[in-house]
C-alpha positions in Angstrom: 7.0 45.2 -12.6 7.2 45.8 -16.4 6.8 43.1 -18.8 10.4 44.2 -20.3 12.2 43.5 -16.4 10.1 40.3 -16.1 11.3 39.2 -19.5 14.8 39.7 -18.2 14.9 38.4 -14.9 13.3 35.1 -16.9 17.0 34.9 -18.1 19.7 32.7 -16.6 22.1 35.2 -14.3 25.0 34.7 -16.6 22.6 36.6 -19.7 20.6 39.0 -16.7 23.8 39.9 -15.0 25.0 42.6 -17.8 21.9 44.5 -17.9 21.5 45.0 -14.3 24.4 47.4 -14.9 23.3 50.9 -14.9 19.9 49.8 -13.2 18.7 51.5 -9.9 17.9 49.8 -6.7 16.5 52.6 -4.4 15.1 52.0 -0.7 15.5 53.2 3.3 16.4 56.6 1.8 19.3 55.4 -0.2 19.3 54.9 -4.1 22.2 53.4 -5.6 22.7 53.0 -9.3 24.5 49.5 -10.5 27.6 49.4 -11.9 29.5 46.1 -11.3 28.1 42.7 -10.9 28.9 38.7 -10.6 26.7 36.2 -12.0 26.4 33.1 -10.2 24.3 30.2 -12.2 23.2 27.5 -9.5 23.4 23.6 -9.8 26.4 24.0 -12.6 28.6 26.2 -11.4 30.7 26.1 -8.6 30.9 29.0 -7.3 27.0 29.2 -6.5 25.7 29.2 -3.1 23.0 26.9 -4.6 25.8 24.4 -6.4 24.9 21.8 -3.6 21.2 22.2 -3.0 19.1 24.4 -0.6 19.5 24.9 2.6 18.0 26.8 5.3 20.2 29.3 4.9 20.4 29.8 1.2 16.4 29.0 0.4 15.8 32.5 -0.9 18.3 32.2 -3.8 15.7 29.3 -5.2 12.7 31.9 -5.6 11.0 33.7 -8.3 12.7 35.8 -10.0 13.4 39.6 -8.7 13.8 38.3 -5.4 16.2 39.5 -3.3 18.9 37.3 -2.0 21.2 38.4 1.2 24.0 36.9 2.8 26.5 38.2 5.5 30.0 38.3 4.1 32.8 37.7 6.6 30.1 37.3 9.1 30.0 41.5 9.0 28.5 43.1 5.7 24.9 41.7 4.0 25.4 41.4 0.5 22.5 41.7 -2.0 22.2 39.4 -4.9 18.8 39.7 -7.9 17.4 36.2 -8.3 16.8 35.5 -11.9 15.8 32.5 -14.1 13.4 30.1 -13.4 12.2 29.6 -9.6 14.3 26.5 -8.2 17.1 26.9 -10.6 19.2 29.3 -7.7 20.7 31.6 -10.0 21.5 34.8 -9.0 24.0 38.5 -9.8 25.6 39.6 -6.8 25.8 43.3 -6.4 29.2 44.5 -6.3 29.4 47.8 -6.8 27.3 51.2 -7.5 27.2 54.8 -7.3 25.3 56.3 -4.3 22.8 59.0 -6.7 20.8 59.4 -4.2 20.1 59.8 0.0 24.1 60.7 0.1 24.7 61.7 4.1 22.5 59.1 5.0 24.8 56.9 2.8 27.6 58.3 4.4 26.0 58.1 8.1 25.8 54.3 7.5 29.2 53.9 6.4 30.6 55.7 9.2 34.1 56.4 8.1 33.4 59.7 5.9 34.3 57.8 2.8 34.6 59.8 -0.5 31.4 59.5 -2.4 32.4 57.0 -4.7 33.7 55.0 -2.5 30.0 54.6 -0.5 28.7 51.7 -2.4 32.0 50.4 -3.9 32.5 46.7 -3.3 29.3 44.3 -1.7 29.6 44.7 1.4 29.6 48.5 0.9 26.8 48.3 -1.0 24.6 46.6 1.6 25.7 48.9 4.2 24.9 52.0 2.3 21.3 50.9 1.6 20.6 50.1 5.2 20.0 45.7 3.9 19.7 43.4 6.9 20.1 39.9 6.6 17.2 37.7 7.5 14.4 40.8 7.2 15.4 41.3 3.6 16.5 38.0 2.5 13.7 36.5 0.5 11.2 40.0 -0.3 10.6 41.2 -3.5 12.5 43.9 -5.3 9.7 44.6 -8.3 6.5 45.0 -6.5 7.0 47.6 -4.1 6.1 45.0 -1.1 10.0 44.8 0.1 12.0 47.4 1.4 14.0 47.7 -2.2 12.9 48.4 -5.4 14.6 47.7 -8.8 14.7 49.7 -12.1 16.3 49.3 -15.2 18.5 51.8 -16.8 17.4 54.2 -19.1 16.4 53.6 -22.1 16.8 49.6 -21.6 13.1 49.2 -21.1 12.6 50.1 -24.9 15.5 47.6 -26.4 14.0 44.6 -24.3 10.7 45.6 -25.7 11.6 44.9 -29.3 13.9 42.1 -29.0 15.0 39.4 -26.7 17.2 39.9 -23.9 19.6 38.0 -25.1 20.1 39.5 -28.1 20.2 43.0 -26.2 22.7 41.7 -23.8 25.1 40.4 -26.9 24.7 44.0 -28.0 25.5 45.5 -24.9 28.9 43.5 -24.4 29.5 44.9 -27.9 29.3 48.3 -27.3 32.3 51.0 -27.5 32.6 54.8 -26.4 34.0 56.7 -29.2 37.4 55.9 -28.7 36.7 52.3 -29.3 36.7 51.2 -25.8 34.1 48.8 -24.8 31.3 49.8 -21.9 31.1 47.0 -20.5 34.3 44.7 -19.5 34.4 41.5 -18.3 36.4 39.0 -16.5 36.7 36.3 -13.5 35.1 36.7 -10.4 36.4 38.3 -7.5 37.6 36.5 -4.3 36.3 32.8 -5.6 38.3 29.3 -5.6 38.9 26.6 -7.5 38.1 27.0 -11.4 34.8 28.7 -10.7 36.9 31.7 -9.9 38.9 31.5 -13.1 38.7 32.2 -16.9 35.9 29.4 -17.5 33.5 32.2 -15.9 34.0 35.4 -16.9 30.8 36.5 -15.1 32.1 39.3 -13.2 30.1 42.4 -15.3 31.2 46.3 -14.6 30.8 50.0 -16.5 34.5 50.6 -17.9 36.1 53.0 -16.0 34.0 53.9 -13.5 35.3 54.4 -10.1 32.5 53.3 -7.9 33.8 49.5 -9.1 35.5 47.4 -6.8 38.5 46.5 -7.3 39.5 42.7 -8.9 41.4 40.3 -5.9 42.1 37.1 -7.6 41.9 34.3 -4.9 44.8 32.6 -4.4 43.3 29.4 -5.4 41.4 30.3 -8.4 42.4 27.9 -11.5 42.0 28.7 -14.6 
């Protein structure tokens, strides 16, 4: 693990979240590069799995950070989540989305249903079925030290902007950047699929690459307040 990716998985998931887009997580023959995420920030948000405390089931999302967190969606998919800030706080970023860049028919073999390449790793559950994840034997392993199944690297160039400045000034700057037609790189907005207010405009901690169409897309739930 590089000093730069410890320094931002120190962060709280709300400040990681952002710059896990555009980072690789590669294993089992399938790399997948990031391109939409959800923050989910423990004890004070709602939303969190770890809002209530740990459980058996949810013990993982307490650990050190770059730990990986899986959960079974629906009772069918695993979904993979990047544990980040400070062990015990059970903050996290879900994985949403990502582009398949690499191990493609055996991508496609897990899927099953022939989808078209971007659509491999498009949406969580997706995701976790394209990399092969399995609840309970990857829930809780390590994704920076090579010891897991799954390893995690951060986009190009990123490594150098953490180096000379704190994350969270590179994340502000990354929210802030356009493409030349003034368009920003990053949007923002409300999470997917969650109740109650945590699924509404107070947290805008749903992260994704503009335009790209390996994201998921947006289902408001029907009980989301905003």
């Amino acid at each position: 693990m590089t000093d730069a990716l410890r320094a931002l998985l120190a962060e709280p998931a709300p400040i990681c979240a952002p710059a896990l887009l555009g980072a690789t997580i590669a294993g089992r023959g399938v790399a997948v590069r990031i391109t939409e995420v959800e923050a989910y920030h423990g004890p004070t948000d709602p939303g969190s799995h770890g809002h209530r405390g740990m459980t058996q089931r949810n013990r993982h999302l307490f650990g050190p950070p770059g730990t990986l967190y899986a959960y079974r969606s629906y009772g069918i998919h695993t979904c993979v989540n990047v544990v980040s800030g400070a062990e015990g706080t059970s903050a996290g970023s879900l994985l949403r989305g990502g582009e398949v860049i690499d191990g493609l028919a055996t991508a496609r073999e897990r899927r099953g249903l022939r989808p078209a390449d971007v659509a491999l790793a498009r949406g969580p559950g997706n995701l976790g079925v394209a990399l092969g994840a399995v609840l309970g034997t990857d829930d809780g392993t390590s994704l920076l030290d090579g010891s897991g199944p799954f390893v995690l690297t951060l986009a190009p160039g990123l490594e150098a902007r953490l180096a000379s400045a704190p994350p969270a000034a590179v994340v502000e700057e990354l929210l802030a950047e356009t493409d030349a037609a003034g368009v920003r790189r990053i949007s923002r907005g409300p999470r997917t699929g969650v109740g109650g207010v945590a699924g509404g405009a107070r947290f805008p901690w749903r992260f994704w690459l503009t335009g790209d169409p390996t994201v998921s897309t947006y289902r408001r739930h029907k009980g989301a307040v905003d």
